[in-house]
ZAROMI-800085 format. One record per atom (N, C-alpha, C, CB): z, x negated, y; residue in one letter. Coordinates in steps of 0.2 Angstrom, whole numbers, padded with zeros to 4 digits, always signed. Glycine has a CB too. Layout:
ZXYA;...
END
This chain:
-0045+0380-0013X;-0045+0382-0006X;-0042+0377-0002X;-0041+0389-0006X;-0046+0376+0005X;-0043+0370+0008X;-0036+0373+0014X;-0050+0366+0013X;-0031+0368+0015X;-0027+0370+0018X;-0025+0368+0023X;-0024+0370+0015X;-0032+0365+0027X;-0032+0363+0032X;-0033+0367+0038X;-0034+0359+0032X;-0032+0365+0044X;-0033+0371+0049X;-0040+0368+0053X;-0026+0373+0055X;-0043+0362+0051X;-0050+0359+0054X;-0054+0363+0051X;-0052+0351+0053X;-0058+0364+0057X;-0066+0368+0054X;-0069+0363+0052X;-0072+0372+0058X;-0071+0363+0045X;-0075+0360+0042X;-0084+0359+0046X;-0074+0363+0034X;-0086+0364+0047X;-0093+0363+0049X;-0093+0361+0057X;-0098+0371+0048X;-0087+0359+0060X;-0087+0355+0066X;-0084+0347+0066X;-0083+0359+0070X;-0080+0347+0059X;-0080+0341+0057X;-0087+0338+0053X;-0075+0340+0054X;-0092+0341+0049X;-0096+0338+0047X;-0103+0338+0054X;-0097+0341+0039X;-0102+0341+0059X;-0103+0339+0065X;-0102+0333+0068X;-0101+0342+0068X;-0096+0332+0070X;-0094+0327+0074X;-0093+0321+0067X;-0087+0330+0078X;-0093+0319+0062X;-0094+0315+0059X;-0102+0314+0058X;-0089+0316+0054X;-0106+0318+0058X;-0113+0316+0059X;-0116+0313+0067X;-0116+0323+0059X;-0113+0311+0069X;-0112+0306+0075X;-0114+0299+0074X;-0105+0305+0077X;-0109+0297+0068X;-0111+0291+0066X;-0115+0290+0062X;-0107+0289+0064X;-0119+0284+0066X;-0129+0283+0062X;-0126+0281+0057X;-0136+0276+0066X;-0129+0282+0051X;-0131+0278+0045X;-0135+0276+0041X;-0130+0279+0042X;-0136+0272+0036X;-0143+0272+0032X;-0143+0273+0027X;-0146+0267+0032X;-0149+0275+0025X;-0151+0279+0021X;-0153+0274+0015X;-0156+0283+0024X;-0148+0278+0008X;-0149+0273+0000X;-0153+0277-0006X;-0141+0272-0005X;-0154+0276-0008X;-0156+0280-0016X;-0152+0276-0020X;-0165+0282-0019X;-0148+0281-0024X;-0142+0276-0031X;-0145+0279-0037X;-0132+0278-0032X;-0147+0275-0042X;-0151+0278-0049X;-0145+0275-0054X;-0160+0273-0051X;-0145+0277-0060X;-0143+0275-0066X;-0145+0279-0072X;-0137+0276-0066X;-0143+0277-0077X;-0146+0279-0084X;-0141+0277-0090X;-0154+0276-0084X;-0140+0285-0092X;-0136+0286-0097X;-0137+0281-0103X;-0135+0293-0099X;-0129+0281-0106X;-0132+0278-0113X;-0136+0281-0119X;-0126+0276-0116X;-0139+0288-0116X;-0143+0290-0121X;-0150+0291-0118X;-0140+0295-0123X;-0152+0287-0112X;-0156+0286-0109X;-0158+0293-0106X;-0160+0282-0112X;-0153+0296-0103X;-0155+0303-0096X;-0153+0297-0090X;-0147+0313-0095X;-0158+0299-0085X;-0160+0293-0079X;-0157+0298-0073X;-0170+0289-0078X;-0154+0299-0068X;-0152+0300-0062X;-0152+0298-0058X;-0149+0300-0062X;-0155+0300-0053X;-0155+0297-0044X;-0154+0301-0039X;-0163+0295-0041X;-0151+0301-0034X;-0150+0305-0029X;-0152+0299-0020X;-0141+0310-0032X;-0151+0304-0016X;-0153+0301-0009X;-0144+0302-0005X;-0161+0307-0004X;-0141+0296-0004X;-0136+0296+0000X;-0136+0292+0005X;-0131+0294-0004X;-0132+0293+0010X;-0129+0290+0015X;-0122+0288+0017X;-0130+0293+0019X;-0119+0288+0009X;-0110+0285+0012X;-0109+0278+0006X;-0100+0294+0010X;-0114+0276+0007X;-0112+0269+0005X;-0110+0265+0010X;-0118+0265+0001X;-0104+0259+0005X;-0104+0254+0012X;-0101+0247+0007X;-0096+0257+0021X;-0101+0242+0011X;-0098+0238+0008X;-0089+0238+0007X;-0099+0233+0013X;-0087+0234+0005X;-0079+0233+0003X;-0077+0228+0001X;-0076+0237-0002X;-0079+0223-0003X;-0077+0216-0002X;-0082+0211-0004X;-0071+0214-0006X;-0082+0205-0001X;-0085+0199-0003X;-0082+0194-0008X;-0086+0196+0003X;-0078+0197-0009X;-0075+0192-0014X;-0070+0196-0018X;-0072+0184-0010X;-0070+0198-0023X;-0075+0200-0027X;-0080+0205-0022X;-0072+0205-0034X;-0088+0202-0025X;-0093+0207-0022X;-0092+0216-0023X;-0100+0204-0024X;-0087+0219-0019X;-0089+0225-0022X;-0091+0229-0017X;-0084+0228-0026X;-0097+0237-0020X;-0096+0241-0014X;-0095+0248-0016X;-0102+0241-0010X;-0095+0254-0012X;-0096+0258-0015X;-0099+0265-0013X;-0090+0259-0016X;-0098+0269-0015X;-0103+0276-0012X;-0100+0281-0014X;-0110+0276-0013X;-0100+0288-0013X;-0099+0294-0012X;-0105+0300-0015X;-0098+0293-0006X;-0100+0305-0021X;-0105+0308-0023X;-0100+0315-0022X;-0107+0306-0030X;-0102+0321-0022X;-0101+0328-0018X;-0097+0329-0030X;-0113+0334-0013X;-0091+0330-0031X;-0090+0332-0036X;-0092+0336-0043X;-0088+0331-0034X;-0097+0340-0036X;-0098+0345-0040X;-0106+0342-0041X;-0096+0353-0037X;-0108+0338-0041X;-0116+0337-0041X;-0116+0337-0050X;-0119+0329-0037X;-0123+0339-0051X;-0129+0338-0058X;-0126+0331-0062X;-0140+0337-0054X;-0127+0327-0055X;-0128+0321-0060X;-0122+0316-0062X;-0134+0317-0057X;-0116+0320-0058X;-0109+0315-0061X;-0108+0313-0066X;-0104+0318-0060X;-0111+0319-0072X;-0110+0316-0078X;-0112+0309-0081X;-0113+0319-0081X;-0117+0310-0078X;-0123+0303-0080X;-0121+0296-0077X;-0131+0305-0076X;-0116+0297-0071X;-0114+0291-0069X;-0108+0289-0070X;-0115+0291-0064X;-0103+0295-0073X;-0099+0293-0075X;-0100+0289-0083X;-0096+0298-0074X;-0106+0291-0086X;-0107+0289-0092X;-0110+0283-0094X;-0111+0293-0093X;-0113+0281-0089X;-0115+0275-0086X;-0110+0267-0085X;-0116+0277-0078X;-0111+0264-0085X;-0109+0259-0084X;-0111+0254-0079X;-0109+0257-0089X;-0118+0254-0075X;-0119+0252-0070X;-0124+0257-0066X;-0121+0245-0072X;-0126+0256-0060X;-0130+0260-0056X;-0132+0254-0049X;-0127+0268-0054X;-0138+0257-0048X;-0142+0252-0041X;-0141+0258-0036X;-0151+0249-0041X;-0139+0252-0031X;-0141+0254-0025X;-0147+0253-0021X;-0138+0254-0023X;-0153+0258-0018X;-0159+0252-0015X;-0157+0257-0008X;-0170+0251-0019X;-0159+0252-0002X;-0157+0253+0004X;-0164+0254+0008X;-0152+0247+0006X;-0165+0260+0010X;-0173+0262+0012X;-0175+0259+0018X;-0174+0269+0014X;-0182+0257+0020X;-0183+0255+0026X;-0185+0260+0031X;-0187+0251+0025X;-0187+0258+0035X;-0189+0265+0043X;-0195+0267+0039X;-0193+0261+0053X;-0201+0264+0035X;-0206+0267+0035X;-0205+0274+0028X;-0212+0261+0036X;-0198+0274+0024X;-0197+0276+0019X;-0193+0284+0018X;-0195+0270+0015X;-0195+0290+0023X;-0193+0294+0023X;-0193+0298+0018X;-0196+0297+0027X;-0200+0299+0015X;-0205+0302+0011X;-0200+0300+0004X;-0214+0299+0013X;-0196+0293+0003X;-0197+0291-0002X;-0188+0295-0004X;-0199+0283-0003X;-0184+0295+0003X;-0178+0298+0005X;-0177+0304+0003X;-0177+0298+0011X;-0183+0307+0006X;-0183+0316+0002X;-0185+0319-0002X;-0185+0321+0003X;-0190+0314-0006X;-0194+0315-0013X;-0187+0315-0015X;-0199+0307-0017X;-0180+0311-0016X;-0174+0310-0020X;-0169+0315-0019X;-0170+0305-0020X;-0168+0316-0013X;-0165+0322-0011X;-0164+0327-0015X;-0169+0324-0006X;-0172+0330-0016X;-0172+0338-0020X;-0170+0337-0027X;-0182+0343-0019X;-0168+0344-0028X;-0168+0343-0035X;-0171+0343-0039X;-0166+0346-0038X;-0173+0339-0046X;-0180+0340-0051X;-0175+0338-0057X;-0189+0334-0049X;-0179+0338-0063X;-0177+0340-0068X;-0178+0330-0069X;-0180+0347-0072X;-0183+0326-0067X;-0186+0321-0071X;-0190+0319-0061X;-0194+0323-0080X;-0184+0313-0059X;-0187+0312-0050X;-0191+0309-0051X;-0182+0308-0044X;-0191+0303-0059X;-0195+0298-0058X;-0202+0298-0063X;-0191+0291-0059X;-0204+0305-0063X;-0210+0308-0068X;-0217+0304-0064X;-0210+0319-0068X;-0213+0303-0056X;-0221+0304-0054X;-0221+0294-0050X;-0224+0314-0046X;-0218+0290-0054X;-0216+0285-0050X;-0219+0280-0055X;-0208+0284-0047X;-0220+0280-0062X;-0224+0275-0067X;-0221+0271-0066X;-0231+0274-0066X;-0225+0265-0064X;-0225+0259-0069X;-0222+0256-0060X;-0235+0255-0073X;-0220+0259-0056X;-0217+0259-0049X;-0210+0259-0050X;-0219+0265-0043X;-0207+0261-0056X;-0200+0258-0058X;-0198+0256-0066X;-0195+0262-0057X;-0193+0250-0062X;-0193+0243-0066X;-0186+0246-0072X;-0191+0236-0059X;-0184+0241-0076X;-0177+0243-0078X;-0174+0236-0077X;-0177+0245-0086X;-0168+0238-0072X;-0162+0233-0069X;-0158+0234-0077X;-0156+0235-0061X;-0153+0228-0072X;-0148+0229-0076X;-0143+0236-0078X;-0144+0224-0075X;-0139+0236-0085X;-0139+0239-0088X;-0145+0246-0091X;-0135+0240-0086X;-0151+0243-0088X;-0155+0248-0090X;-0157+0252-0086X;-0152+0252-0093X;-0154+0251-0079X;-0154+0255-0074X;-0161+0257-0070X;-0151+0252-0070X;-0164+0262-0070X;-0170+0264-0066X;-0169+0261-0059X;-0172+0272-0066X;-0174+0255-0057X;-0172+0252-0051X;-0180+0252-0047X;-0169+0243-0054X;-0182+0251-0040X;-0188+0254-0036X;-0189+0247-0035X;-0188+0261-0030X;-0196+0244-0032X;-0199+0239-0030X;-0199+0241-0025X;-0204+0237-0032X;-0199+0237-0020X;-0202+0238-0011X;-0196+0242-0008X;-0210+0243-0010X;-0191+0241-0007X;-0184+0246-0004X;-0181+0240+0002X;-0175+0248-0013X;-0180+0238+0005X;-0177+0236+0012X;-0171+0232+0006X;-0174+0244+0019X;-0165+0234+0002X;-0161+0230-0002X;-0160+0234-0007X;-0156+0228+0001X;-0159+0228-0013X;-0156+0233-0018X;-0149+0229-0020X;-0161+0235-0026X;-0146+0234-0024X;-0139+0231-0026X;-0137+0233-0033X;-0133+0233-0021X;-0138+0228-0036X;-0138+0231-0045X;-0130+0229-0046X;-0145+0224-0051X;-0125+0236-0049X;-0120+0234-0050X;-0117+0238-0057X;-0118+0235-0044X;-0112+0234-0060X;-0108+0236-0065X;-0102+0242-0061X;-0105+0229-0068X;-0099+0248-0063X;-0098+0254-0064X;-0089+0248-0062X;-0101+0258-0072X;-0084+0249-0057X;-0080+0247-0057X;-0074+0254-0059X;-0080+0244-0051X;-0072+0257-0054X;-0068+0264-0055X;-0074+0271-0053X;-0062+0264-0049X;-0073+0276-0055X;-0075+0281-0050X;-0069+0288-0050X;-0082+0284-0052X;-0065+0287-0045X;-0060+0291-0043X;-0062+0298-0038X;-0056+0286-0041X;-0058+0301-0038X;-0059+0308-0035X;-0053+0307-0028X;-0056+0316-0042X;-0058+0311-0023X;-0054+0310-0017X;-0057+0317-0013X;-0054+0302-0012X;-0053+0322-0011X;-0054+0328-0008X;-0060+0331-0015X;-0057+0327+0002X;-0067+0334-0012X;-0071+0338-0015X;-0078+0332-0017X;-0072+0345-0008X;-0076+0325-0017X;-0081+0320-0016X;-0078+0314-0023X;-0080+0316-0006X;-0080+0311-0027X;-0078+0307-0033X;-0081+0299-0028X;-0082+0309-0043X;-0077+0294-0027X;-0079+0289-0022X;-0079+0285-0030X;-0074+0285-0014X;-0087+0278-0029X;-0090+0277-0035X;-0092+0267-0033X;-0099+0283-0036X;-0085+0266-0035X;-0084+0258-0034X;-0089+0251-0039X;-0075+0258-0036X;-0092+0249-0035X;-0097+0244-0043X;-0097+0237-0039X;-0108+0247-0045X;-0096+0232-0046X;-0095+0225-0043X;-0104+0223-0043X;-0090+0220-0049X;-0105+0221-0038X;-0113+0217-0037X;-0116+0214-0041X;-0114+0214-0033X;-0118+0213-0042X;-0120+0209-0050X;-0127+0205-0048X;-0121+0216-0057X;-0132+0209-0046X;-0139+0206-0042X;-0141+0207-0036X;-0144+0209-0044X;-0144+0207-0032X;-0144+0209-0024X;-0152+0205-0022X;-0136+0205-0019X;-0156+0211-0018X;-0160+0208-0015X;-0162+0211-0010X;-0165+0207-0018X;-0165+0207-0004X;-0166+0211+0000X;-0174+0208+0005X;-0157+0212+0005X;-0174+0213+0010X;-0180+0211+0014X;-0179+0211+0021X;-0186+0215+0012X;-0182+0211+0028X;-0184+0209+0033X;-0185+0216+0038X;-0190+0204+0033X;-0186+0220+0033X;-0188+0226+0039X;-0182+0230+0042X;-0193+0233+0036X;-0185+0234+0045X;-0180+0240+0048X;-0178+0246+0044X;-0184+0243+0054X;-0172+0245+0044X;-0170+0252+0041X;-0172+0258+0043X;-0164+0253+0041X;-0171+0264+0037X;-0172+0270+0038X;-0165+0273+0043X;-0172+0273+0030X;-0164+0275+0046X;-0157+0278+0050X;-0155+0288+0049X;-0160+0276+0060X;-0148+0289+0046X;-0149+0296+0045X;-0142+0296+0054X;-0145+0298+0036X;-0143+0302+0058X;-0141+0304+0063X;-0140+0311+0065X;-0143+0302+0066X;-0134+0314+0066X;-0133+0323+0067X;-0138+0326+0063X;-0134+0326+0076X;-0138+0325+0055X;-0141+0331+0053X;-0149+0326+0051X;-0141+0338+0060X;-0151+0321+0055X;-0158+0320+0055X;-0160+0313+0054X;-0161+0322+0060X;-0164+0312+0051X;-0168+0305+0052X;-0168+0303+0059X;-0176+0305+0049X;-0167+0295+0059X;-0170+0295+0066X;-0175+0288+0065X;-0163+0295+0074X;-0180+0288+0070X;-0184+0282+0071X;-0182+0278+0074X;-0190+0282+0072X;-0183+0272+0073X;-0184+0264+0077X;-0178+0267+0083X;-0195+0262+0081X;-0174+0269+0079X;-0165+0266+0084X;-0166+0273+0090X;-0167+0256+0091X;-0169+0276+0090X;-0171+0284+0094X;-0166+0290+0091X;-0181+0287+0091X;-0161+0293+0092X;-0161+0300+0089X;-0165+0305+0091X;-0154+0302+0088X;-0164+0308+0089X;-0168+0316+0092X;-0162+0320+0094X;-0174+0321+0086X;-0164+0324+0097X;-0160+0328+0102X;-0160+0335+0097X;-0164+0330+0112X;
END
């Protein structure tokens, strides 16, 4: 029970203010159960050691799997890659049943996507628990990236080419 006196659904309001972009983080157990989900609280944290990190809701499906893990990618969506944002979003039993020979295996094994704005192939540093959220620390290990325009998440919503919607 929280013991704070902030409304939560007006803080996750007003913290929806701030544009972000939009990732999908895959991994795959050592007994080869694969995992992906669609996030927006990745960010950098150091250049030297490359590390970054990102943010999983504690109670999710797939914590196990990444805790189980040892490395996981990050790929960083572009504007034209909604479709590929919500395909990961929902829940499915097997996200990448219908993606074939459209994903690759990174390092550690990791189910990794061709054609993503960036990716960031990383080794499993800490993953620690903070409030109702486990933050999911990985040293960079590979990195690629490309030229387009990012996907943008805003109050609740995608937004295009630097536009939010009202």
């Amino acid at each position: 029970m929280s013991t704070s006196s902030v409304d939560s659904r007006e803080l996750r309001n007003a913290l929806g203010r701030f544009a972000t972009g939009v990732c999908i983080v895959t991994t795959r157990s050592a007994h080869g159960r694969r995992a992906a989900l669609t996030v927006n609280s990745f960010c950098s944290v150091s250049l030297d050691p490359p590390l970054v990190a990102w943010y999983l809701n504690a109670r999710a499906p797939s914590l196990p799997v990444f805790r189980e893990s040892g490395y996981f990618a990050v790929h960083v969506l572009a504007a034209d890659q909604q479709e590929l944002a919500n395909h990961f979003a929902r829940p499915s039993e097997d996200k990448f049943a219908s993606f074939g020979d459209r994903v690759e295996s990174g390092l550690g094994d990791v189910p990794v996507l061709g054609d993503t704005l960036a990716r960031f192939e990383c080794r499993t540093r800490t993953i620690e628990t903070y409030g109702d959220h486990v933050m999911i620390l990985g040293h960079v290990e590979r990195f690629s990236y490309g030229s387009e325009s990012p996907l943008l998440f805003h109050a609740g919503r995608f937004i295009e080419h630097g536009a939010a919607a009202a």
